[in-house]
C-alpha positions as CSV (number, residue, x, y, z in Angstrom):
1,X,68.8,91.2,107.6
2,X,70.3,93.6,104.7
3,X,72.1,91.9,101.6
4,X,76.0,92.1,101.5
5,X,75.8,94.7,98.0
6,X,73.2,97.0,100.4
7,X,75.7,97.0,102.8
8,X,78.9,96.9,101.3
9,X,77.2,100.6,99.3
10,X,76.6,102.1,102.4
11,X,80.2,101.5,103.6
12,X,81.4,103.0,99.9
13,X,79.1,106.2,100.4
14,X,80.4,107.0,103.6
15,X,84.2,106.6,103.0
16,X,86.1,109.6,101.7
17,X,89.8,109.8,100.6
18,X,92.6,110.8,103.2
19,X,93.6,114.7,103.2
20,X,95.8,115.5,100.6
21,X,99.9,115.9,101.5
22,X,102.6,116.6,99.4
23,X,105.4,114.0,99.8
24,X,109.1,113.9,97.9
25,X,108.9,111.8,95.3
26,X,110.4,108.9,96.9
27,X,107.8,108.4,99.4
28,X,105.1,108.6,97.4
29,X,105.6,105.0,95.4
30,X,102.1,103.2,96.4
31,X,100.0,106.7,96.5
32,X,97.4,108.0,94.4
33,X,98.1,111.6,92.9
34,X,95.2,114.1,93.9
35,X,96.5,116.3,90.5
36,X,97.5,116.1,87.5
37,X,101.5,116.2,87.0
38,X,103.5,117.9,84.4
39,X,106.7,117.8,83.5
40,X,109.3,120.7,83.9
41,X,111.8,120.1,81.5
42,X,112.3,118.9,77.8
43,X,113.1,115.4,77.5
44,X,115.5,114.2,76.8
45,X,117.0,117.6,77.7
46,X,119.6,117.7,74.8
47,X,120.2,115.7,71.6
48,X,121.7,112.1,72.2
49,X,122.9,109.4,70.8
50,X,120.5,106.3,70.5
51,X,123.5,104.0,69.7
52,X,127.3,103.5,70.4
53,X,129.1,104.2,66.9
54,X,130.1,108.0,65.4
55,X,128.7,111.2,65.6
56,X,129.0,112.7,62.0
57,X,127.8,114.9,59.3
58,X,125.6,112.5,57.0
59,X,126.9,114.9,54.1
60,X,130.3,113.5,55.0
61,X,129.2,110.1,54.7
62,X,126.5,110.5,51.8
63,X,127.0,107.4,49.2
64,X,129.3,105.2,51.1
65,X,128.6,101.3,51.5
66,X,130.1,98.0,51.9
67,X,131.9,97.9,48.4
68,X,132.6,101.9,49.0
69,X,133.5,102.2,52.3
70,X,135.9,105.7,53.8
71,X,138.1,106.3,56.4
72,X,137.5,109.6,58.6
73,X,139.3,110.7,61.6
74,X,138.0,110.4,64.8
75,X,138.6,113.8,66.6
76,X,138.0,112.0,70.1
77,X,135.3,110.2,72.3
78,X,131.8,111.2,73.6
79,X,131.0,109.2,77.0
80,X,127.5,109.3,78.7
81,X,127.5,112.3,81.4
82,X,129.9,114.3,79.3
83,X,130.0,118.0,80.4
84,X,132.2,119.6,77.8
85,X,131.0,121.2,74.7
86,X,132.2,119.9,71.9
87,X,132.2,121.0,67.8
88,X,132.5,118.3,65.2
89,X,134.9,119.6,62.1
90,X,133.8,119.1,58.7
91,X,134.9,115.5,57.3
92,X,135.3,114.2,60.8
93,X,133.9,112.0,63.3
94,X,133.5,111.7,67.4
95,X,133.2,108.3,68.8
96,X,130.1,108.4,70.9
97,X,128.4,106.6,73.3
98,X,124.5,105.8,74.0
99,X,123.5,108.9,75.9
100,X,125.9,110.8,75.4
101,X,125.4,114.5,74.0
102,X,125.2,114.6,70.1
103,X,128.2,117.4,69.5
104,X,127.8,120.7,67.5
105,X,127.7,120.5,64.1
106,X,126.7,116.0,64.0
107,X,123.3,115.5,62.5
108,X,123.5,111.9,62.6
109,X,125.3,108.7,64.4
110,X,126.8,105.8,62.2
111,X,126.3,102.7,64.2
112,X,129.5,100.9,65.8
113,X,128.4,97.8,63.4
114,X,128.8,99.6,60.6
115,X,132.3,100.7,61.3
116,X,135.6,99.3,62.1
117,X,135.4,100.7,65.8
118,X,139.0,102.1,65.7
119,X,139.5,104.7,68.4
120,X,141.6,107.8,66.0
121,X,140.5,106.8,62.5
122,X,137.2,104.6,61.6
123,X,136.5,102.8,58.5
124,X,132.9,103.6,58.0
125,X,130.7,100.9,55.6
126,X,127.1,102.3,55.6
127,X,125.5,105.9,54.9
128,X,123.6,107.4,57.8
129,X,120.6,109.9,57.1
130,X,120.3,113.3,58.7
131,X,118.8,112.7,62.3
132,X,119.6,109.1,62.4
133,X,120.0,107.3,65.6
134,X,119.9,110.8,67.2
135,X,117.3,111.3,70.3
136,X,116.1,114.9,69.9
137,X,115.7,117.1,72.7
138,X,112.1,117.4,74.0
139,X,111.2,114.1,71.4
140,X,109.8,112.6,74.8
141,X,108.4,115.6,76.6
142,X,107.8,119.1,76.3
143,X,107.5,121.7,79.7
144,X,104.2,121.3,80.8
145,X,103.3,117.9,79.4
146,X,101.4,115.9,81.2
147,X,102.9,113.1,82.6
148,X,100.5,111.4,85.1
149,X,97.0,112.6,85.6
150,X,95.1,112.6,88.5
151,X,94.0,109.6,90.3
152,X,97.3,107.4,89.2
153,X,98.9,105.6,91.8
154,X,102.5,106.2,92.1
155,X,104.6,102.9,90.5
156,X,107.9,102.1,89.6
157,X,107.3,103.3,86.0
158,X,105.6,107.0,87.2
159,X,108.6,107.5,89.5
160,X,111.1,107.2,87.1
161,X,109.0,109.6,84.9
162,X,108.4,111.7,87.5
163,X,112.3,112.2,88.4
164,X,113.2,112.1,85.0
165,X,111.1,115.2,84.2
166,X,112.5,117.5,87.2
167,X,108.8,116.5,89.6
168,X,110.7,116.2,93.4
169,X,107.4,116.5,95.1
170,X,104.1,115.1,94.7
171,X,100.5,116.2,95.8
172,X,98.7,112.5,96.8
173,X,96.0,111.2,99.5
174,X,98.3,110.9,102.5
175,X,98.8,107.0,103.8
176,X,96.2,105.6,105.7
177,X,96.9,103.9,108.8
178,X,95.1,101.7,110.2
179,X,94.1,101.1,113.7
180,X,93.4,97.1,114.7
181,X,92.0,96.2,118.1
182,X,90.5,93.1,119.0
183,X,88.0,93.1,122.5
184,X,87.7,90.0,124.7
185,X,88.6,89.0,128.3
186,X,89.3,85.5,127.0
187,X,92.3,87.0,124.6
188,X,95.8,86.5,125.2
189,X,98.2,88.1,122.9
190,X,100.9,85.9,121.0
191,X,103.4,84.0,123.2
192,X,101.7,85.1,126.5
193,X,101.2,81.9,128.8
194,X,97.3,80.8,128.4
195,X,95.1,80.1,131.8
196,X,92.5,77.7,132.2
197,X,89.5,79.7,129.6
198,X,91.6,81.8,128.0
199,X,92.8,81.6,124.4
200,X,95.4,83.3,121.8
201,X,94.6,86.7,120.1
202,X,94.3,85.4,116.6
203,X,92.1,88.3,115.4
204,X,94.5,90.8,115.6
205,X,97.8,89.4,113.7
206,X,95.6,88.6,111.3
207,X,93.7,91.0,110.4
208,X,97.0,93.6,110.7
209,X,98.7,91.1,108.4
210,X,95.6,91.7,105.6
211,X,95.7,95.3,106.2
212,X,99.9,94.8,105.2
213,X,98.3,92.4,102.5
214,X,95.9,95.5,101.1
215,X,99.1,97.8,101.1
216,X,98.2,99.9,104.3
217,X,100.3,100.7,107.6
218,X,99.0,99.0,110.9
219,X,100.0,102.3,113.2
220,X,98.5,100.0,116.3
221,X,97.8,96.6,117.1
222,X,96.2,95.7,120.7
223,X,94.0,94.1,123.0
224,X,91.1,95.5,124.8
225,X,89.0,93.9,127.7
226,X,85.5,93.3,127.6
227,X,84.9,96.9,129.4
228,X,82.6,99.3,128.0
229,X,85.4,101.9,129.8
230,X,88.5,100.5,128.6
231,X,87.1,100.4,124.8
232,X,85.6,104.2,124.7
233,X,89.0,105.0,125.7
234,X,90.7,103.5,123.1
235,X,88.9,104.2,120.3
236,X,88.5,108.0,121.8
237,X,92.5,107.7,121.7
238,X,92.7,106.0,118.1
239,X,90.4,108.7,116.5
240,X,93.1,111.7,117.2
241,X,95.2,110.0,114.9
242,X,94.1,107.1,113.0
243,X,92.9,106.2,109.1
244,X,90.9,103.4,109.9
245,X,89.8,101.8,113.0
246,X,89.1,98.1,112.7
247,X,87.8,96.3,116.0
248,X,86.5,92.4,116.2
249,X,84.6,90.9,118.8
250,X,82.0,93.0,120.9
251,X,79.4,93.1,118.4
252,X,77.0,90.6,118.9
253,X,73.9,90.1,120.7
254,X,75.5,89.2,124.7
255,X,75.6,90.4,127.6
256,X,79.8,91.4,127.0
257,X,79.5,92.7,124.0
258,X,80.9,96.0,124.9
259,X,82.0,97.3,121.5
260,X,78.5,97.7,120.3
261,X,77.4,98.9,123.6
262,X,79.7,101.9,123.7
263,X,79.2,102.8,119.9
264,X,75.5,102.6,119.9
265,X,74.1,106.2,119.0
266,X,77.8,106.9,118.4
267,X,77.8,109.7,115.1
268,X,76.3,107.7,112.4
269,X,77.5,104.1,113.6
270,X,75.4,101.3,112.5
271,X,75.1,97.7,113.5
272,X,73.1,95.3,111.1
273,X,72.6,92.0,110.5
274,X,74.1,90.8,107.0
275,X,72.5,88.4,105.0
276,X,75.5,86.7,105.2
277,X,77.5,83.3,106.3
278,X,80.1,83.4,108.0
279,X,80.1,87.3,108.9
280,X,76.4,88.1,110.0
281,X,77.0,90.8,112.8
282,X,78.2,93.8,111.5
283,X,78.8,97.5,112.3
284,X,80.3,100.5,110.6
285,X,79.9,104.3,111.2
286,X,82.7,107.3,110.4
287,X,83.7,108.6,114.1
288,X,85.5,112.0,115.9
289,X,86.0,115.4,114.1
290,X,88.1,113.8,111.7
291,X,85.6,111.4,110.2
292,X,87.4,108.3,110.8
293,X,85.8,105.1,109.3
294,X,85.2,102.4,112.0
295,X,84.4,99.0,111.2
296,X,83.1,96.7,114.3
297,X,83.7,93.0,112.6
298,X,82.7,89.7,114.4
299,X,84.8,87.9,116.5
300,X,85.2,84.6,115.0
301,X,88.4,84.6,113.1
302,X,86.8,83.2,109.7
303,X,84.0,85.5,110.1
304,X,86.4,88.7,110.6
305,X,88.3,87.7,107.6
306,X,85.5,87.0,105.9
307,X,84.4,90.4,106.3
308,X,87.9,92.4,106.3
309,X,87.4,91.1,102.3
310,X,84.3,91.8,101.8
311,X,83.9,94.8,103.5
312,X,87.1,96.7,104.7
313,X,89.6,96.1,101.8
314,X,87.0,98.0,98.9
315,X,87.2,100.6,102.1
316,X,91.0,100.9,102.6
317,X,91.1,101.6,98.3
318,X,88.2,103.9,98.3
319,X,90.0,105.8,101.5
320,X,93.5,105.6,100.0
321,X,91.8,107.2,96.2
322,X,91.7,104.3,94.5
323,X,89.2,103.0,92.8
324,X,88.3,99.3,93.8
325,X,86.5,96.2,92.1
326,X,86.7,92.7,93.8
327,X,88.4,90.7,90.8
328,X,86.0,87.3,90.7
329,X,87.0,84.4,88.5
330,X,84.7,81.3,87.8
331,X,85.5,77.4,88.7
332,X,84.0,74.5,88.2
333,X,82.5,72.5,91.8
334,X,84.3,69.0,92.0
335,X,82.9,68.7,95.7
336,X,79.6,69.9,96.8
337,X,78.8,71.6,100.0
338,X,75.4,72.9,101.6
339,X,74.3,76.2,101.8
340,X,72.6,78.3,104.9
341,X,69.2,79.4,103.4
342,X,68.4,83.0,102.6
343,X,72.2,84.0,103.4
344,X,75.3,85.0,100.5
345,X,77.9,82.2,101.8
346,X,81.6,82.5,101.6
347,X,82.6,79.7,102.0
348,X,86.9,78.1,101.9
349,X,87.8,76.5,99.4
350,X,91.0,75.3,97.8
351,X,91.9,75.5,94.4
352,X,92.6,72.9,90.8
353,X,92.7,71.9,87.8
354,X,89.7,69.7,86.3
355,X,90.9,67.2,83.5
356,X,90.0,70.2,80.6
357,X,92.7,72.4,82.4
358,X,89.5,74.6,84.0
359,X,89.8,75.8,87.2
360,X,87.9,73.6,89.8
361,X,87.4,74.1,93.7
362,X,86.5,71.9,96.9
363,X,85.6,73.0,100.3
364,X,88.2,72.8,102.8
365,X,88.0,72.6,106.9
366,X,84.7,72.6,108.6
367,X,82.1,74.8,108.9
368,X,82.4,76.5,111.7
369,X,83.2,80.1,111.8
370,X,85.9,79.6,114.5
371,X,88.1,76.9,112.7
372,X,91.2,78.2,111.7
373,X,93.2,75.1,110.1
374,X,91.1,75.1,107.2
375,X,91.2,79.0,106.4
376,X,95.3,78.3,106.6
377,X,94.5,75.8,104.0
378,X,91.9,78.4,101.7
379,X,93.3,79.4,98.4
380,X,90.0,81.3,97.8
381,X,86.3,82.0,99.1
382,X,84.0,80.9,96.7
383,X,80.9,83.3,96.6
384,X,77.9,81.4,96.7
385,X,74.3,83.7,96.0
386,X,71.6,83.5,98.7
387,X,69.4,81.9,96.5
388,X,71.0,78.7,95.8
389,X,70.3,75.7,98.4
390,X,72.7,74.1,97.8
391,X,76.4,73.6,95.6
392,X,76.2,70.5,93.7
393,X,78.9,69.3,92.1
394,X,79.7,70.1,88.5
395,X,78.2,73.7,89.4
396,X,79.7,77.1,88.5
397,X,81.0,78.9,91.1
398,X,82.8,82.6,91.7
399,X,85.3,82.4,93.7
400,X,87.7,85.6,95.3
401,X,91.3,85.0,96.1
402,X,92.5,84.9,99.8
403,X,96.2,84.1,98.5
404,X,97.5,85.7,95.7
405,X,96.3,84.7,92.2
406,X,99.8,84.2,90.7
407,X,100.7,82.4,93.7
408,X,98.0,79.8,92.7
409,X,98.9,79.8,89.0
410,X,101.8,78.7,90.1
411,X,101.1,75.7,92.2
412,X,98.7,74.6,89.8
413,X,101.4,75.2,86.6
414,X,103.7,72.3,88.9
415,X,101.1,69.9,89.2
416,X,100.2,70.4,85.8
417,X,104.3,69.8,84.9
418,X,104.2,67.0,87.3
419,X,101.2,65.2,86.3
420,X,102.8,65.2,82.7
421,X,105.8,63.6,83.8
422,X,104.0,61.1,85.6
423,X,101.7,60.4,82.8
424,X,105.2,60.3,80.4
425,X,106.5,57.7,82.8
426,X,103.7,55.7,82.8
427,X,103.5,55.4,78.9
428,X,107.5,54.9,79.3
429,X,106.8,51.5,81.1
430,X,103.9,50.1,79.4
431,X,105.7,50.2,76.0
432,X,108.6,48.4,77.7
């Protein structure tokens, strides 16, 4: 058996990012930029005003305060988006808007606060100084600053950037889709009517619902029989115009396992045994003249999950450009479990709150690799090294999210809020 890092870094070596395509901007939110992006304009691209108030000359307005204040006419009003060119006259104002374009001649803005906000002549109570409360063109970005290097991915902030700065297209790895199949005779899919042996398709709803977790496309979901035929013609099919290819089930040691039967010698596919629990058979290899990554997982559901996290996620971010780290947090055991000798477990746990406000965990559902009930129940896998015997409690574990960490925070933050209230009550009635 090879350790999980061993394999996990062969995976890693072998992936490379999608081809690069240029999308319009709006289609490129989630996507990693393959260069660096520049801007094309000044911005702002002309001189605005910061606040609402008056556009002036702050000669005009040079000495006035509170106990001095002076009365200038207001020649008209600037509103945001306006088109026409307009000249400020010595002595006088324009009542202008945030945004709008400082007129010809204004050096400065007099705050709406510090006025008397009448629309044809203002009573103005504070001096302004040259350049005050004026956004100069190009104070933002020049042409050919950079905006976004290399290697971002594309969020909410870099797109309005982006379109802010004249960018329309965008050079980034294209989206990976992802291919999910799951092999067995015995599978039914969702809402089919079950004979006597058979049993649902779990496999594939859920690992095309982590792939949709990770942030990818599934472009295909399906079922294949235990035929070595029917599976070299669907993964033959899949590697025209797939991503990823993720299969579970067929990878074993039996006498149906056709998925590893049909791969076997296959480019540079590989099937191992992991040094791991749940998840031990694996397989991975990059297929077809397009060098698709193909990962065989296991067919027990935990075990496939188990592995999609372990194994395929870091895979979908280093083939999307990403860079990827598993983010681990420590928690304190309050329940202890036993541990398979010589193999990393992952084993389900759910998530608390000790009484010091530390995070704590406890195994949840059974051992078996097939029981599903107590993965629906998992707020995390707690990582357990292949060295240790066994989890007592009071032990320090590492634990990696299966729902999202926020998500938890949450829950816990309630029962935190609740506990207090109880505890509040309590005190209530044992004073009375």
């Amino acid at each position: 058996m090879i350790p999980v890092e061993e394999h996990l870094e062969d995976i890693l070596s072998r992936v490379r990012p999608t081809r690069e395509a240029w999308l319009p901007l709006e289609r490129a939110y989630g996507l990693v930029t393959t260069q660096p992006l520049v801007s094309e304009v000044d911005l702002p691209r002309f001189d605005n005003s910061a606040m609402d108030g008056y556009a002036v000359r702050a000669a005009d307005v040079e000495g006035i305060d509170a106990e001095k204040p002076k009365n200038i006419k207001v020649q008209g009003d600037i509103p945001a988006g306006d088109t026409e060119h307009r000249v400020l006259e010595p002595g006088m104002a324009w009542r202008i808007m945030t945004g709008a374009p400082i007129p010809e001649g204004a050096d400065a803005v007099v705050p709406v606060e510090d006025t008397d906000d009448r629309p044809r002549e203002t009573q103005i109570r504070k001096a302004a100084e040259s350049g005050a409360h004026i956004r100069p063109a190009g104070g933002d970005l020049r042409v050919g600053d950079l905006i976004v290097p290399a290697g971002t991915t594309i969020g909410p902030s870099q797109v309005a950037a982006l379109a802010s700065a004249g960018v329309t297209t965008v050079p980034v790895y294209s989206p990976v889709r992802v291919v999910v199949l799951s092999t067995g005779d015995e599978l039914v899919p969702v809402g089919e009517p079950l004979k006597a042996g058979q049993i649902v398709d779990s496999n594939g709803p859920m690992l095309a619902a982590a792939v949709r977790d990770a942030g990818y496309t599934t472009v295909h979901v399906g079922h294949v029989s235990d035929d070595e035929k029917s599976v070299k013609k669907a993964i033959d099919h899949h590697l025209s115009h797939a991503d990823v290819i993720i299969t579970s089930g067929g990878v074993s040691k039996g006498a149906y396992d056709a998925v590893k039967a049909v791969l076997t010698g296959q480019g540079n596919m590989k099937f191992s045994e992991v040094a791991m629990q749940p998840g031990k058979p694996q397989g991975f290899g990059v297929l077809g003249k397009r060098k698709i990554p193909v990962f065989t997982l296991p067919g027990n559901p935990v075990s496939a999950l188990v592995s999609f996290e372990v194994f395929v996620r870091p895979a979908l971010e280093r083939r999307a450009g990403r860079r990827f780290r598993a983010v681990r947090r420590e928690a304190i055991v309050l329940e202890g479990w036993n541990t398979p000798a010589g193999k990393e477990q992952y084993a389900r746990v759910t998530v608390e709150l000790d009484t010091t406000g530390a995070y704590a965990v406890r195994p949840v559902g059974g051992g078996g690799s097939h029981m599903v009930a107590g993965l629906a129940n998992a707020d995390a896998l707690a990582v357990v090294p292949a060295d240790v015997e066994e989890v007592e409690v009071g032990a320090v574990v590492e634990v990696l999210e299966l729902r999202p960490w926020g998500v938890i925070e949450a829950r816990l933050n309630a029962q935190r809020v609740q506990d207090e209230l109880e505890r509040a009550g309590g005190r209530r009635r044992h004073r009375g």
